[in-house]
BAMARPA-244455 format. One record per residue (C-alpha): x, z negated, y. Coordinates in steps of 0.05 Angstrom, whole numbers, plus 5000, padded with zeros to 4 digits. Each point is the difference from the previous one (the first is absolute). Layout:
! BAMARPA-244455
XZY ...
//
This chain:
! BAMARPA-244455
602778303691 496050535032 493850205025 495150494953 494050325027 494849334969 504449495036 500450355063 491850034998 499749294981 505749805050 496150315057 494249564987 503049415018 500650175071 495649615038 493450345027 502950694955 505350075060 504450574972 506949864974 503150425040 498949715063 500549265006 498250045078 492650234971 499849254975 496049495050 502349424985 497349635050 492850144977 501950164930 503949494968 498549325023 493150264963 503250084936 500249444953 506150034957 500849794926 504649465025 504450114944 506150245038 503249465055 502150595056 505549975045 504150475047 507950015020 500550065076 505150484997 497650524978 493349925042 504350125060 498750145064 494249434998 503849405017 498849344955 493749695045 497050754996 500649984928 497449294991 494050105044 498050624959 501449944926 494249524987 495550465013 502450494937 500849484952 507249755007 501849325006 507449945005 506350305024 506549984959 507849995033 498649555062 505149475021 499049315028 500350185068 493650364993 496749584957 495349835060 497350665012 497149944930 497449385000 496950195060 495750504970 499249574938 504350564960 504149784941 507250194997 500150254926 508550194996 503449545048 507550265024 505749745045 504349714949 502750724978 505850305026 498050704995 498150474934 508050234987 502949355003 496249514948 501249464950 504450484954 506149915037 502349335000 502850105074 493749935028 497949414964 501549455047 496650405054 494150084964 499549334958 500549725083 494650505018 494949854944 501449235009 497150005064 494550474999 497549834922 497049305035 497750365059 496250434957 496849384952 498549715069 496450605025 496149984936 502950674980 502050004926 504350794994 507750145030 503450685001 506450064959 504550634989 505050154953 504450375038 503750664989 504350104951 506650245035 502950194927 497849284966 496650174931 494049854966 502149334977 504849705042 494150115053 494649534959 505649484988 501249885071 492550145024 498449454949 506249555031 497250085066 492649914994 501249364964 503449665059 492450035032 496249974946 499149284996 498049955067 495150604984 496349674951 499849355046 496150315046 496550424955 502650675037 500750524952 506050515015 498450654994 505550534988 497250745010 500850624960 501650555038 502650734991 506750244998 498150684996 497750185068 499249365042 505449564989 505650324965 504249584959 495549375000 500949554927 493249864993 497350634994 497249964923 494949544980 503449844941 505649745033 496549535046 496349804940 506049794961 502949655071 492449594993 500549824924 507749735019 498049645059 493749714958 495449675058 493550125021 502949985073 503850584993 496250694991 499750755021 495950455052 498850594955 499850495054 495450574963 502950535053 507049854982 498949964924 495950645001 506850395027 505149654953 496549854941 492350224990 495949664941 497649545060 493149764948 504149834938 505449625039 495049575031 495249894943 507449804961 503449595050 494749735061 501549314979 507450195045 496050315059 498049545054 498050585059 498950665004 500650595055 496450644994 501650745034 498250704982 505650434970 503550475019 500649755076 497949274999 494350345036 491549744991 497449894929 495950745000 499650574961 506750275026 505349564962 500449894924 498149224985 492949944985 499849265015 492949744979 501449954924 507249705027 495449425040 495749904933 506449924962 502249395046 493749725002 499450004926 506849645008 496749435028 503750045059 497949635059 504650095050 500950625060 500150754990 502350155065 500350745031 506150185024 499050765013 500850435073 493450185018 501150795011 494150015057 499249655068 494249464968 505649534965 493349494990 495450604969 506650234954 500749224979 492149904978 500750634970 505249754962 495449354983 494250494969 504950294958 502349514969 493349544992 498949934935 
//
């Protein structure tokens, strides 16, 4: 999906004040956008990561002001800072054992059916309702063999998932250019893995970065199938750069489409800011995708 000549005008106009696209740093955000009153249609959150090198308290002290309420892949052990700040933790983590090495070999599943026991009521407890999950890589397995033992695995936690009412949350991402050989790189796959698995506790984060790269047709697949997607992550493309006028996704008629979903959960922005302003990039981000 790219940019023509209308949508870069109209694009554009969403920056707050007319700021220009091209440079984010133009953007006050510290007069600007605590000013703004969003549509309130979009729940807005930010992975810490990639907001880097603002430490977690930096972030959490700032992100109110642009409109973003939550912060996705934070453990336990800094659950505090959060609640500190009154910020929710939208994607909780610390049960995972990393992004190659997920529920699709059977090896790991002790390990991780030990990890998710303990942190699943931690989470509950918290009041925190997501958990990340990965497939894994595939190492050779195939198409099939990989859903059968995802499907094995999940199921030791699942009851304990729905107990708690923590929903776990395994995440599309790229094999393409990111993470090369990972299974759950199709949305149709982790689709099939949800409709197998058949529980309301178990979901996807359609990451729209990641889907862009290996699969496009990012509208269609979530008018078809949002009732599998329980998060979702956002980035511009090429670069997992800012959502401006240099990358290809246009992402407000992207935000419309999971809003018409009924969706009511986090789109969080998981992007590197290309400028020094990580806060400015981030409610940038926000006014793009207000809709």
């Amino acid at each position: 999906m790219t940019f023509n000549s209308g949508r870069r005008s109209s694009f554009k106009k969403m920056i707050v004040g007319g700021a220009a696209m091209g440079s984010l740093s133009s953007l006050d955000w510290k007069e600007n956008l605590p000013n703004q009153q969003l549509k309130g249609n979009i729940n807005h959150g930010v992975c810490a990561w990639s907001m880097r090198p603002l430490t977690l308290e930096e972030l959490c002290a700032n992100i109110k002001k642009v409109g973003v309420g939550a912060i996705d892949l934070i453990g336990p052990k800094n659950w505090e800072i959060l609640k500190k700040y009154d910020i929710h933790c939208s994607m909780c983590n610390g049960a995972e054992i990393g992004i190659p090495d997920g529920f699709n070999d059977p090896k790991f599943h002790d390990q991780l059916e030990k990890n998710y026991t303990e942190v699943i009521p931690l989470v509950a407890k918290a009041g925190y309702k997501n958990i990340i999950a990965f497939s894994g890589n595939r190492r050779g397995m195939d198409d099939e063999t990989g859903l059968k033992n995802c499907e094995t695995g999940i199921k030791k936690i699942l009851s304990l998932a729905e107990k708690n009412g923590v929903i776990v949350t395994m995440e599309l991402l790229n094999s393409r250019v990111d993470h090369k050989d990972y299974m759950c790189d199709k949305s149709s796959w982790g689709i099939e893995l949800c409709k197998r698995i058949s529980s309301e506790n178990f979901k996807l984060l359609f990451d729209i970065y990641h889907m862009q790269i290996d699969e496009g047709d990012i509208i269609r697949t979530i008018r078809n199938n949002h009732q599998y997607f329980g998060h979702y992550h956002t980035a511009g493309n090429p670069g997992r750069n800012d959502l401006d006028d240099k990358q290809e996704i246009y992402y407000p008629p992207i935000m419309q489409a999971i809003v018409d979903s009924g969706f009511k959960g986090y789109v969080s922005h998981e992007f590197i800011p290309k400028g020094e302003d990580k806060i400015a990039a981030l409610g940038h981000a926000v006014q793009v995708c207000d809709v």
